[in-house]
Backbone as a chain_set.jsonl record, in Angstrom:
{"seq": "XXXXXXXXXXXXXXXXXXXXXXXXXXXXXXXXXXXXXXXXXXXXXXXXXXXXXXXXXXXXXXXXXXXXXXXXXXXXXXXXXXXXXXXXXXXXXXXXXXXXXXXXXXXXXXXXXXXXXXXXXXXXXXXXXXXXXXXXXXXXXXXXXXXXXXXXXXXXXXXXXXXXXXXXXXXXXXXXXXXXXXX", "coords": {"N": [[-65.264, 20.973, -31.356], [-64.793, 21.004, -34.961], [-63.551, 18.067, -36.892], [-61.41, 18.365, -40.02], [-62.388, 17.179, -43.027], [-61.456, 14.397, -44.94], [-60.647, 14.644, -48.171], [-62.241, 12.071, -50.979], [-61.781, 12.408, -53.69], [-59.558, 11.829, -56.293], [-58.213, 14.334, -57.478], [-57.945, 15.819, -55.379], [-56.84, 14.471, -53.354], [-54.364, 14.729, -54.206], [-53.929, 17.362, -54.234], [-53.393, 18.148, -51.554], [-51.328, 16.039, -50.751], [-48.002, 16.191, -50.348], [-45.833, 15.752, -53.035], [-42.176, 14.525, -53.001], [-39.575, 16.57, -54.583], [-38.879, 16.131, -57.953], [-35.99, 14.379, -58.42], [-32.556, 15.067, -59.491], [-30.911, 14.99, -62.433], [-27.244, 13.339, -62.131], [-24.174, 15.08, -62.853], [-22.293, 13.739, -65.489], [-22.07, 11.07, -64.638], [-23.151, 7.485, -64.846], [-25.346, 4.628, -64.391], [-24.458, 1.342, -64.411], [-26.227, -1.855, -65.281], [-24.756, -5.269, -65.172], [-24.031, -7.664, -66.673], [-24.658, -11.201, -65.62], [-21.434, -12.639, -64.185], [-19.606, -10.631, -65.316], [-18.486, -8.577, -64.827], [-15.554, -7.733, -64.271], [-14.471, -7.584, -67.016], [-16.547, -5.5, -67.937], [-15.886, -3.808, -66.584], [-13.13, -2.946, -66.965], [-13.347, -2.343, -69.519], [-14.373, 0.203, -69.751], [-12.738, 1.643, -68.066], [-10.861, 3.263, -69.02], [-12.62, 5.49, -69.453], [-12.868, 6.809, -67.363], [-13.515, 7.109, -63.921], [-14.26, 3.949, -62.283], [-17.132, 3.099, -60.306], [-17.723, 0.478, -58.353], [-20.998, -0.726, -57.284], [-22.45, -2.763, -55.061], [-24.969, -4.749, -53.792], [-26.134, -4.994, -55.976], [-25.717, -5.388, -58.447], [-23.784, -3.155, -60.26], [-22.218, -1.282, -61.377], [-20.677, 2.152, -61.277], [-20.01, 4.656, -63.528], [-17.572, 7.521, -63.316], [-17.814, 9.732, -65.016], [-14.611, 11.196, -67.041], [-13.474, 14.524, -66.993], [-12.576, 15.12, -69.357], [-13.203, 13.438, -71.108], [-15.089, 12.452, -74.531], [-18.704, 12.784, -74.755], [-19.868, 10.818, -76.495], [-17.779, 9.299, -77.152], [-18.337, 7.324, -74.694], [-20.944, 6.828, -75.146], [-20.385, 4.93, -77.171], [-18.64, 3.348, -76.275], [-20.432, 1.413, -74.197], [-22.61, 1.295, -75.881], [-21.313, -1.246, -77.33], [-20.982, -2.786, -75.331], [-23.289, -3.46, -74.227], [-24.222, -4.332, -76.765], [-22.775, -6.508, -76.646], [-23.557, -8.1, -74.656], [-22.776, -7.474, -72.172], [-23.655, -5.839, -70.646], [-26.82, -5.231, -69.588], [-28.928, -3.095, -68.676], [-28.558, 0.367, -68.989], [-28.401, 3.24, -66.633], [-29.267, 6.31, -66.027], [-27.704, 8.004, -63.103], [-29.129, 9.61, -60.403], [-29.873, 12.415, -58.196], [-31.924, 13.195, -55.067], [-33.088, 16.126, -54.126], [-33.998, 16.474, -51.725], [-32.885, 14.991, -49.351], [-30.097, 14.491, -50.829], [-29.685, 12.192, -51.559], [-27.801, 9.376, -53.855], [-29.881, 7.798, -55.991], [-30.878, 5.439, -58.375], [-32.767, 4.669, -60.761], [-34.624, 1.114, -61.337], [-35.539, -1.182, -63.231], [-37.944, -1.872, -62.402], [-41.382, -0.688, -61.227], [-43.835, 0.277, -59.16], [-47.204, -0.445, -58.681], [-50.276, 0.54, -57.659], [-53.778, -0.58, -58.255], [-57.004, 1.827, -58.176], [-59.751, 1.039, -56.221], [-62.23, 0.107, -57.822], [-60.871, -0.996, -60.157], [-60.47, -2.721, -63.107], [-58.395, -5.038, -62.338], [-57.127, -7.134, -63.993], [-57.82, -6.777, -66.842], [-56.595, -3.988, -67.02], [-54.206, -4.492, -66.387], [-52.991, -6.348, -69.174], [-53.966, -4.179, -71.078], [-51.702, -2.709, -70.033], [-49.383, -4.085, -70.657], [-49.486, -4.192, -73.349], [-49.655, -1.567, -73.668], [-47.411, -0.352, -73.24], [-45.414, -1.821, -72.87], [-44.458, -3.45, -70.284], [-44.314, -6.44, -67.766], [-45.568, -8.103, -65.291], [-44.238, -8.559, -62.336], [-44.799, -9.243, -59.913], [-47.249, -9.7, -57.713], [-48.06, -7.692, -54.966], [-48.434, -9.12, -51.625], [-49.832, -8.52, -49.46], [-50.988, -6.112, -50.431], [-53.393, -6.811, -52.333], [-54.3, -5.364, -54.529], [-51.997, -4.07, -55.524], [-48.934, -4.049, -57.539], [-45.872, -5.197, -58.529], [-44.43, -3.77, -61.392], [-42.117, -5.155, -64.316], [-40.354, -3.439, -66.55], [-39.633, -3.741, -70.115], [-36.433, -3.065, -71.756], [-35.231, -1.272, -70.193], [-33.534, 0.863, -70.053], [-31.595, 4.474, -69.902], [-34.341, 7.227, -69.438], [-36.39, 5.629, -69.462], [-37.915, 3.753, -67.73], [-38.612, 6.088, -65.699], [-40.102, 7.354, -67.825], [-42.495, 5.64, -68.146], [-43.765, 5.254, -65.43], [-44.612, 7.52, -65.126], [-46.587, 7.898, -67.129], [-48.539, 6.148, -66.611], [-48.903, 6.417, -63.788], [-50.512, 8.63, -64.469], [-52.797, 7.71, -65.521], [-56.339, 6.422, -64.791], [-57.107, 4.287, -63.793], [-55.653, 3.881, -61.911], [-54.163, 3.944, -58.835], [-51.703, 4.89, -57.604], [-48.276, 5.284, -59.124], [-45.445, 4.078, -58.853], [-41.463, 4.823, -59.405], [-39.206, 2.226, -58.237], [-36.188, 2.417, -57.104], [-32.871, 2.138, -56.462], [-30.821, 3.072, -53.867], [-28.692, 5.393, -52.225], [-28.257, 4.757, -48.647], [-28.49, 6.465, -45.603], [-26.766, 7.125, -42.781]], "CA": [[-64.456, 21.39, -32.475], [-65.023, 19.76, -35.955], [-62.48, 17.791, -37.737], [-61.55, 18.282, -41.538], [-62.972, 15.902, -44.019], [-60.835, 14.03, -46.257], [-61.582, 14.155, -49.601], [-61.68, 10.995, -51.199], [-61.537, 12.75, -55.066], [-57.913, 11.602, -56.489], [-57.537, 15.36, -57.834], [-57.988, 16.91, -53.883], [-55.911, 14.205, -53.05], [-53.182, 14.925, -54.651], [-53.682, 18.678, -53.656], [-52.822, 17.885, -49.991], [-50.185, 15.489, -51.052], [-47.078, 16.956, -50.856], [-44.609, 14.87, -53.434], [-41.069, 14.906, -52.888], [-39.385, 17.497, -55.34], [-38.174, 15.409, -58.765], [-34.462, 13.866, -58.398], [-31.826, 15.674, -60.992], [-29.282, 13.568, -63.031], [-25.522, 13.846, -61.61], [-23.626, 15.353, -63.982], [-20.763, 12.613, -65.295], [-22.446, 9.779, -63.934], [-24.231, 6.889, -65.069], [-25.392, 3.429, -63.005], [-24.715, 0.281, -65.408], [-26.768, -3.228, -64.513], [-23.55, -5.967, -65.888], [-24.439, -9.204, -66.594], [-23.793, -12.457, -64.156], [-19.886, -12.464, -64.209], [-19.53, -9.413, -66.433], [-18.357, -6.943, -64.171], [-14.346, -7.656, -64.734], [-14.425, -7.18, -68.284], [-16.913, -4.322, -67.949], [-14.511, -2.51, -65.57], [-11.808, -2.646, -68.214], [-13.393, -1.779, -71.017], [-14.839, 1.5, -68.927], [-11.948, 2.345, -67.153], [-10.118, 4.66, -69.859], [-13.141, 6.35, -69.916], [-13.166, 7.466, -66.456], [-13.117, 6.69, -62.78], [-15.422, 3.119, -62.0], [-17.364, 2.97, -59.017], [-18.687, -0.798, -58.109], [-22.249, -0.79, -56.516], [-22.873, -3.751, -54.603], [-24.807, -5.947, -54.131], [-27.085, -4.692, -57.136], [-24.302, -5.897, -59.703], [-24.401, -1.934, -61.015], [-20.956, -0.259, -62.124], [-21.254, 3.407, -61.734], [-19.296, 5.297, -64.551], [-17.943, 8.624, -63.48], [-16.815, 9.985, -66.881], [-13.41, 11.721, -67.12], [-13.944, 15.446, -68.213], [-12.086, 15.169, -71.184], [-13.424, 11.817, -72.368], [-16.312, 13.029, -75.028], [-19.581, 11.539, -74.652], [-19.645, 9.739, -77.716], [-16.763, 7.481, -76.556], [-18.912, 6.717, -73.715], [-21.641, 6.212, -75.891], [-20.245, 4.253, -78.386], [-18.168, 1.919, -75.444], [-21.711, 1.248, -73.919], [-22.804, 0.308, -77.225], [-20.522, -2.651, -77.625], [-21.095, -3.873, -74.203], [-24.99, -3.697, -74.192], [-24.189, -5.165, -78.105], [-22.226, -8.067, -76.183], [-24.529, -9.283, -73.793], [-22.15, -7.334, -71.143], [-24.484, -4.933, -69.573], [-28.309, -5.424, -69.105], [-29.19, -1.434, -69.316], [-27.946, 1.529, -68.447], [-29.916, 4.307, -66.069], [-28.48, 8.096, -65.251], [-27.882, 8.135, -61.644], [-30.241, 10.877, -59.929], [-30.014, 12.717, -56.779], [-32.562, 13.918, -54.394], [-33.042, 17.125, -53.583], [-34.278, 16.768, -50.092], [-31.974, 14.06, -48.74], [-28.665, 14.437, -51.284], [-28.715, 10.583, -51.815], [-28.096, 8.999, -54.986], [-30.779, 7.484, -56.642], [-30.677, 4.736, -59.389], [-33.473, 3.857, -60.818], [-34.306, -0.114, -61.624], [-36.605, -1.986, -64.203], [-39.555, -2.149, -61.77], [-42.855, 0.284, -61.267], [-44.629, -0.951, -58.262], [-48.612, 0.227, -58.843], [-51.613, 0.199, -56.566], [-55.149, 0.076, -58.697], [-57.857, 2.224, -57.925], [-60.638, 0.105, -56.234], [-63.084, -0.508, -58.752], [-60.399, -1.019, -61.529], [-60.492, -3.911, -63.788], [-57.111, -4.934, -62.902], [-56.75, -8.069, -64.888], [-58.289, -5.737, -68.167], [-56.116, -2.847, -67.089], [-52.827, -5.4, -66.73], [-52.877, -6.406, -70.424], [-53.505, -3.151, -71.563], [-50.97, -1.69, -69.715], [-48.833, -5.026, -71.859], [-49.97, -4.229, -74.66], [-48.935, -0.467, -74.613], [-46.113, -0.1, -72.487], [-44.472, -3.38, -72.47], [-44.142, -4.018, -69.228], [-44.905, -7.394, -67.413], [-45.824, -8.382, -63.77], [-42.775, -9.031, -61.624], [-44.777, -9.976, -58.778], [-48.239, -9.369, -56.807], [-47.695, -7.602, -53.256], [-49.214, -10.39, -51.11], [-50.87, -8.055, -48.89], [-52.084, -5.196, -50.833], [-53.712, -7.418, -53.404], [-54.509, -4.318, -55.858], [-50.521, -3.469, -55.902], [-47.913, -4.928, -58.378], [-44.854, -4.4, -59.225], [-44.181, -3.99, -63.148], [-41.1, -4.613, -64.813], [-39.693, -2.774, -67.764], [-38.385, -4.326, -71.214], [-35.833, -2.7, -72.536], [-35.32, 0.043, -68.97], [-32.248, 2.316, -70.482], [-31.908, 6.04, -69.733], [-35.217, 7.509, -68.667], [-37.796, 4.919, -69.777], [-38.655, 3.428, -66.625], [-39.582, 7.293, -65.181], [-41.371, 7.967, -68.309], [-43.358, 4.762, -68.284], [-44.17, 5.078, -64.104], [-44.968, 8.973, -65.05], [-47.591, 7.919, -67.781], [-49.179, 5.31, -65.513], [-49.602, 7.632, -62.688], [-51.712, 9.739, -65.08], [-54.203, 6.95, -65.679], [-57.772, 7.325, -64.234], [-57.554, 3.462, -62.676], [-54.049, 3.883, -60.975], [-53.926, 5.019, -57.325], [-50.74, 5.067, -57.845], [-47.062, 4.079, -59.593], [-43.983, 5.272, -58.741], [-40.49, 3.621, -60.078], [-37.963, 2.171, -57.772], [-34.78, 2.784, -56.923], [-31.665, 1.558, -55.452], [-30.275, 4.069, -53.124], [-27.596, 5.602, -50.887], [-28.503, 5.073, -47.56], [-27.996, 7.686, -44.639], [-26.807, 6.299, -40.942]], "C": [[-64.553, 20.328, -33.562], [-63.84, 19.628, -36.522], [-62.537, 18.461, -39.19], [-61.823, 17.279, -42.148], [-62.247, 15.686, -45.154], [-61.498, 14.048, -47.17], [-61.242, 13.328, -50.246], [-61.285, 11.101, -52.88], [-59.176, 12.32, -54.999], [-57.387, 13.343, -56.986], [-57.57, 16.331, -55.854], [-56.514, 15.997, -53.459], [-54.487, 14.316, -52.871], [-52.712, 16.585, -54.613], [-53.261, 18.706, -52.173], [-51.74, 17.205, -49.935], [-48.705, 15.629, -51.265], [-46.038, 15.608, -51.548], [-43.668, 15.401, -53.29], [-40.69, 15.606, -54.303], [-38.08, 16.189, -56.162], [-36.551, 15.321, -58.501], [-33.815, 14.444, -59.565], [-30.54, 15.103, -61.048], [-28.134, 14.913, -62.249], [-24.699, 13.972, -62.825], [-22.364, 14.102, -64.205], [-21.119, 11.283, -64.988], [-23.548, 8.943, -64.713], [-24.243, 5.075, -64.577], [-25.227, 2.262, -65.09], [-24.646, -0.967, -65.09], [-25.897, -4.354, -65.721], [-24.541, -7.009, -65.297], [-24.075, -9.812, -65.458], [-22.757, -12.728, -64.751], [-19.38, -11.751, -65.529], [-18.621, -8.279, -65.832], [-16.408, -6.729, -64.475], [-14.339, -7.256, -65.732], [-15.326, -5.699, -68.448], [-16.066, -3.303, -67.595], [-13.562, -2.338, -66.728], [-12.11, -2.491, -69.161], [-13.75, -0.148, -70.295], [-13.862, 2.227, -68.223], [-11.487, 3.424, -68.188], [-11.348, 5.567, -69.587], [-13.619, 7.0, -68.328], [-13.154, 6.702, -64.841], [-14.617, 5.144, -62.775], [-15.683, 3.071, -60.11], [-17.945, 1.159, -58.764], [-20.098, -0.574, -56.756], [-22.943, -2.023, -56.127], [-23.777, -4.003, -54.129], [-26.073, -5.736, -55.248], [-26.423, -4.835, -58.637], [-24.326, -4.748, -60.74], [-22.623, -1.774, -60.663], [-21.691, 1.326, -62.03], [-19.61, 4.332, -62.48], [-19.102, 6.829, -64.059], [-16.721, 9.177, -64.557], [-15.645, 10.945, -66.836], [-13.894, 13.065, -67.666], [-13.806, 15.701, -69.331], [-12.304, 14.006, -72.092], [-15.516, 12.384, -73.153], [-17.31, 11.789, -74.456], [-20.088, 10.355, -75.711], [-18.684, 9.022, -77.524], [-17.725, 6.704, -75.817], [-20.031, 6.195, -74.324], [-21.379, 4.848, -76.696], [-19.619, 2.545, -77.488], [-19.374, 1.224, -74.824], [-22.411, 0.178, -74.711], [-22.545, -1.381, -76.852], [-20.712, -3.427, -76.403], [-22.69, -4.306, -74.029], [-25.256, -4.821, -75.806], [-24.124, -7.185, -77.385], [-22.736, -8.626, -75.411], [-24.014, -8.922, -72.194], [-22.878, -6.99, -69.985], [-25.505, -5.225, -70.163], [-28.885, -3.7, -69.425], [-28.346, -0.39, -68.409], [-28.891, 2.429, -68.125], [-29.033, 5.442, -65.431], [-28.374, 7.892, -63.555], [-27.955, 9.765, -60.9], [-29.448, 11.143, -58.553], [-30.91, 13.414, -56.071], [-32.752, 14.781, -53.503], [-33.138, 17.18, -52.345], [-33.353, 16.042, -49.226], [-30.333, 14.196, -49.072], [-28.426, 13.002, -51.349], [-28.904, 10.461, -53.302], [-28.954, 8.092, -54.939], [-30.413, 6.752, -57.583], [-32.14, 3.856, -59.415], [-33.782, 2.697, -61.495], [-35.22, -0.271, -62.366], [-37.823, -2.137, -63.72], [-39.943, -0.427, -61.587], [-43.045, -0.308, -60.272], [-46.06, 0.723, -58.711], [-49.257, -0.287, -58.158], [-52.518, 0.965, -57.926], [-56.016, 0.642, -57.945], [-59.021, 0.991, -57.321], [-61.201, -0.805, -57.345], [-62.16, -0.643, -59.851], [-60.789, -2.475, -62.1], [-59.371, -4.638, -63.702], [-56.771, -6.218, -63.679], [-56.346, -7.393, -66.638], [-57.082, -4.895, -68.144], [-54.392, -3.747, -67.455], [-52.28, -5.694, -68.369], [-53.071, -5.281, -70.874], [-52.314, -2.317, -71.317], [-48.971, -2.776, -70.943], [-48.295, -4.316, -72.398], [-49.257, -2.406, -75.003], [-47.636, 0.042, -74.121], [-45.088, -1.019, -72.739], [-43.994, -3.595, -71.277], [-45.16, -5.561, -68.749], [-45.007, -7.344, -65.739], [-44.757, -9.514, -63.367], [-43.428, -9.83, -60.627], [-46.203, -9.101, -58.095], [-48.062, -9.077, -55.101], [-49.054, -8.787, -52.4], [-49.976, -9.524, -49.681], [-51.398, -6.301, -48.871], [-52.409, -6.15, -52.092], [-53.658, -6.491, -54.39], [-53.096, -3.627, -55.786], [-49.811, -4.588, -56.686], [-46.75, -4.381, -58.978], [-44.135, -5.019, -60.411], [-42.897, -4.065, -63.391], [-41.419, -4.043, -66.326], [-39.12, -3.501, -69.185], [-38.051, -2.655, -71.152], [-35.644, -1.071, -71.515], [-34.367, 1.206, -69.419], [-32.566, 3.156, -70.127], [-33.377, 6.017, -68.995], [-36.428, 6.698, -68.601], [-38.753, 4.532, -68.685], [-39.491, 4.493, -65.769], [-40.587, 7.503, -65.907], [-42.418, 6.985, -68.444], [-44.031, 4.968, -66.672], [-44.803, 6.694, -64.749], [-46.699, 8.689, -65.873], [-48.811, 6.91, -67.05], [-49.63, 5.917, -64.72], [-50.572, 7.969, -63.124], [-53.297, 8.697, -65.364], [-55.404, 6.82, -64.876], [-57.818, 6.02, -63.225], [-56.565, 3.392, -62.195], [-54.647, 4.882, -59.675], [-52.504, 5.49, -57.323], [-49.58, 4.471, -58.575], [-46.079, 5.01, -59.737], [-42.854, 3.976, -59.202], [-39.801, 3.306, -58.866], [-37.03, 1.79, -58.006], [-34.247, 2.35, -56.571], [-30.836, 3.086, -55.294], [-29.434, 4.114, -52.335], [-28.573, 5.276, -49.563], [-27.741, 6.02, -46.139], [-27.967, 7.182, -43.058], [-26.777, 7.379, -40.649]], "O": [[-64.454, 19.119, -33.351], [-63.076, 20.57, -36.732], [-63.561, 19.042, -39.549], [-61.368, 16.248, -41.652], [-62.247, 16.408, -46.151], [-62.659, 13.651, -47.265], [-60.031, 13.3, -50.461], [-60.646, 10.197, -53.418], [-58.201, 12.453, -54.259], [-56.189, 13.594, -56.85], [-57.099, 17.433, -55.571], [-55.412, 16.515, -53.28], [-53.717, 14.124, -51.93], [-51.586, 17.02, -54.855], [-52.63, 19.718, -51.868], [-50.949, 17.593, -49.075], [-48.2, 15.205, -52.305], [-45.573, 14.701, -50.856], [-43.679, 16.632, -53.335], [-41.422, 15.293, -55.242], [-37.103, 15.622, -55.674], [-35.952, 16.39, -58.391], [-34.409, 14.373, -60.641], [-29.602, 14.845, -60.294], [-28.066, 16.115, -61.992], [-24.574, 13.086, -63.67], [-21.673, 13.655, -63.289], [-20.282, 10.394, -65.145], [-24.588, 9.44, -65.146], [-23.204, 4.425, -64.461], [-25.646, 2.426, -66.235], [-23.602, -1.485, -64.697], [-26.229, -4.356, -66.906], [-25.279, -7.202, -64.332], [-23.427, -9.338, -64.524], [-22.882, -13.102, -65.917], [-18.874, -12.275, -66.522], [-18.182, -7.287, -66.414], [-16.002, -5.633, -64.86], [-14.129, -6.049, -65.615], [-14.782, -4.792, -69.078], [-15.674, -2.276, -68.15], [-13.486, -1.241, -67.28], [-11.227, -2.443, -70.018], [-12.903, 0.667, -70.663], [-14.101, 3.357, -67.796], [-11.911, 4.562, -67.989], [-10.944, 6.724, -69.467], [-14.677, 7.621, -68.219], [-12.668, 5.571, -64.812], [-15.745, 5.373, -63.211], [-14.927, 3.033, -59.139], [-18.964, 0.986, -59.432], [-19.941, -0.314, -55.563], [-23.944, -2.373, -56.751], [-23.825, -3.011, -53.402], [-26.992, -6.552, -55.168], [-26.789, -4.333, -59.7], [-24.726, -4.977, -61.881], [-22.06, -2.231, -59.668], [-22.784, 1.667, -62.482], [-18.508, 4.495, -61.956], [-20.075, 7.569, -64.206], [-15.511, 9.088, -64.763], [-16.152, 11.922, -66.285], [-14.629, 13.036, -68.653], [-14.511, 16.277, -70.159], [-11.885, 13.684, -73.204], [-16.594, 12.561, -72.586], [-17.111, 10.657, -74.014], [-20.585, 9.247, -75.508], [-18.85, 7.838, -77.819], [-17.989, 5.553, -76.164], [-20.222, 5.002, -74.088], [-22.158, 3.897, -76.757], [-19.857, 1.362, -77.729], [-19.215, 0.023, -75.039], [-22.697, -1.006, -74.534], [-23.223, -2.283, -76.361], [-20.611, -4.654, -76.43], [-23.082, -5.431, -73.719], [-26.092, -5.712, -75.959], [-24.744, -8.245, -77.475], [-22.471, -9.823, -75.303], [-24.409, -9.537, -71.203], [-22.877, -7.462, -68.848], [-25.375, -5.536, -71.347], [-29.198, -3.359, -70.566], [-27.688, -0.523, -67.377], [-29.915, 2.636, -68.776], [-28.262, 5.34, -64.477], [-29.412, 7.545, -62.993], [-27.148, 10.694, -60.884], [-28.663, 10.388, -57.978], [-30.821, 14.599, -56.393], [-32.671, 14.547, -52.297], [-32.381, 17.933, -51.733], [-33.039, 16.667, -48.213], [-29.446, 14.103, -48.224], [-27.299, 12.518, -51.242], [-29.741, 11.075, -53.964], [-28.983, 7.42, -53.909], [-29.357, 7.204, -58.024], [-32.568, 2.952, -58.697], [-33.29, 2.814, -62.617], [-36.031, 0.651, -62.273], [-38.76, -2.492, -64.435], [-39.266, 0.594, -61.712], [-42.567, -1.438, -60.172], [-45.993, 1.939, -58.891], [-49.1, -1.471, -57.857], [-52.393, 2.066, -58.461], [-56.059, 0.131, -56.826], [-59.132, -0.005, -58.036], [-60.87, -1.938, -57.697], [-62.776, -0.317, -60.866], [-61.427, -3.26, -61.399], [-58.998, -5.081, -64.788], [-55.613, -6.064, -64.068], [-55.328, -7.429, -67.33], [-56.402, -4.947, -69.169], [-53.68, -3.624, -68.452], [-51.185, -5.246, -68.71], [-51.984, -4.99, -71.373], [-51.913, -1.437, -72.078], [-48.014, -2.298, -71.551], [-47.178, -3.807, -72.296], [-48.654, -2.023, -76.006], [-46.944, 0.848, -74.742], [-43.895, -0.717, -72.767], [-42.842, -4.027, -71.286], [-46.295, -5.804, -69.158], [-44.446, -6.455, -65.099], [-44.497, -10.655, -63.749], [-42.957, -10.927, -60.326], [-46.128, -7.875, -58.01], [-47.961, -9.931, -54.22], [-50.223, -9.029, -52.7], [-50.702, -10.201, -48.953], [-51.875, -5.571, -48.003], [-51.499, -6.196, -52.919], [-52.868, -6.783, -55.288], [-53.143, -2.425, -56.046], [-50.034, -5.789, -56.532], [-46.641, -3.402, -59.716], [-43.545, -6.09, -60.552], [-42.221, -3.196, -62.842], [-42.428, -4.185, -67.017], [-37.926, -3.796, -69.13], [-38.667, -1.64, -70.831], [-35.874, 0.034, -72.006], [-34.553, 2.376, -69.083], [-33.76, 3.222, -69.836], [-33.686, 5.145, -68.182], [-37.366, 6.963, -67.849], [-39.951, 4.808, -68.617], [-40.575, 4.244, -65.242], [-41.706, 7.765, -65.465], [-43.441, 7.472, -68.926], [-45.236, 4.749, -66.798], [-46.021, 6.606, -64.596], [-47.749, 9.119, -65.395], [-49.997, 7.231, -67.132], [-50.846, 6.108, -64.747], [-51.625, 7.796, -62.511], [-54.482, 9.031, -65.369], [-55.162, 7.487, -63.87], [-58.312, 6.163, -62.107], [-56.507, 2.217, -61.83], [-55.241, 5.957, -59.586], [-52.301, 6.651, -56.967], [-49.638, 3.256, -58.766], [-45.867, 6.074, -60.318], [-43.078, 2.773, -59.328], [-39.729, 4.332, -58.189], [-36.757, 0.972, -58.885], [-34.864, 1.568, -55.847], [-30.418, 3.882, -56.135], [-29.183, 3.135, -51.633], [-29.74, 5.66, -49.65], [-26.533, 6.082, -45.907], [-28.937, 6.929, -42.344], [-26.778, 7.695, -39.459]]}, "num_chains": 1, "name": "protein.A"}
C-alpha cells in the first residue's frame, strides 16, 4: 500500500492545513497594557466607565464598558491615559471560537523564514515597512524570530502578522497572545 506524498509547495500546504477559525472581538471589552506602577491610577480613572478586570501577571486591565457609558467617553478617557504615559496600548480582547478562551493579543509576531530567504535582507525590509523590530532570535529554530510592534493599539499587530504571512519568504507569522487557560 502506497503512502501519500507531501507536497512541499506553500500553496498545497496550506490546502491541507486546517487553521483555526479567526477569534471575534468581545463585545464591551478591551485589554489595556498600564505602565510600571500605573495600574492604581488607571483603575480609577476607568472605573466610572465600567466594571475593571485586573489581568495578572501581564500588567493588562481589562475594561468591561458599562452599557450606558458611550464609546467616546471610553475613547476619549483612553486618550488621556495613553496621552499620560499611563497605558502602553490598548488591544480588543478576542475570543476563540473553538475553545471559548479569551484571547489578547501582545506587541510580538513570532515568524519562521522560508529556507532560502535572505533573512538579514528580508529583516530590514520588513523595518523599513512595517516598523517592527527583532525582540529576540528563537535559539533553536534559527530561521524564527519574534517581531515586536511600535505603536501595537487596536488591530495593528493582526494586520501587520496577516500581511507578513502573505509574503513569498515567510513560512510563517502568526501574532501572540496572552490567554485564558482551560484546567
Amino acid at each position: 500500500m502506497s503512502r501519500p506524498q507531501a507536497s512541499r509547495s506553500r500553496s498545497a500546504a496550506r490546502a491541507v492545513v486546517s487553521r483555526p477559525a479567526k477569534p471575534r472581538p468581545v463585545a464591551g471589552q478591551l485589554a489595556l497594557r498600564v505602565a510600571p506602577r500605573a495600574a492604581k491610577r488607571v483603575h480609577t480613572a476607568l472605573s466610572a466607565l465600567g466594571r475593571i478586570e485586573p489581568y495578572e501577571p501581564a500588567s493588562l486591565l481589562i475594561l468591561h464598558k458599562a452599557a450606558k457609558v458611550a464609546g467616546s467617553a471610553v475613547d476619549s478617557a483612553i486618550e488621556t491615559l495613553v496621552r499620560d504615559g499611563l497605558v502602553e496600548y490598548v488591544m480588543p480582547v478576542l475570543r476563540d471560537a473553538g475553545s471559548g478562551l479569551r484571547l489578547i493579543p501582545t506587541d510580538e509576531i513570532t515568524v519562521r523564514f522560508r529556507p532560502k530567504a535572505p533573512v538579514q535582507g528580508t529583516l530590514t525590509d520588513m523595518r523599513r515597512t512595517e516598523g517592527v523590530s527583532v525582540a529576540r532570535r528563537n535559539e533553536f529554530v534559527p530561521s524564527q524570530y519574534t517581531l515586536r510592534v511600535a505603536r501595537p493599539s487596536g488591530t495593528r499587530t493582526l494586520d501587520i502578522a496577516k500581511r507578513l504571512e502573505a509574503r513569498d519568504d515567510v513560512e510563517f507569522a502568526a501574532p501572540n497572545y496572552i490567554s485564558d487557560i482551560k484546567r
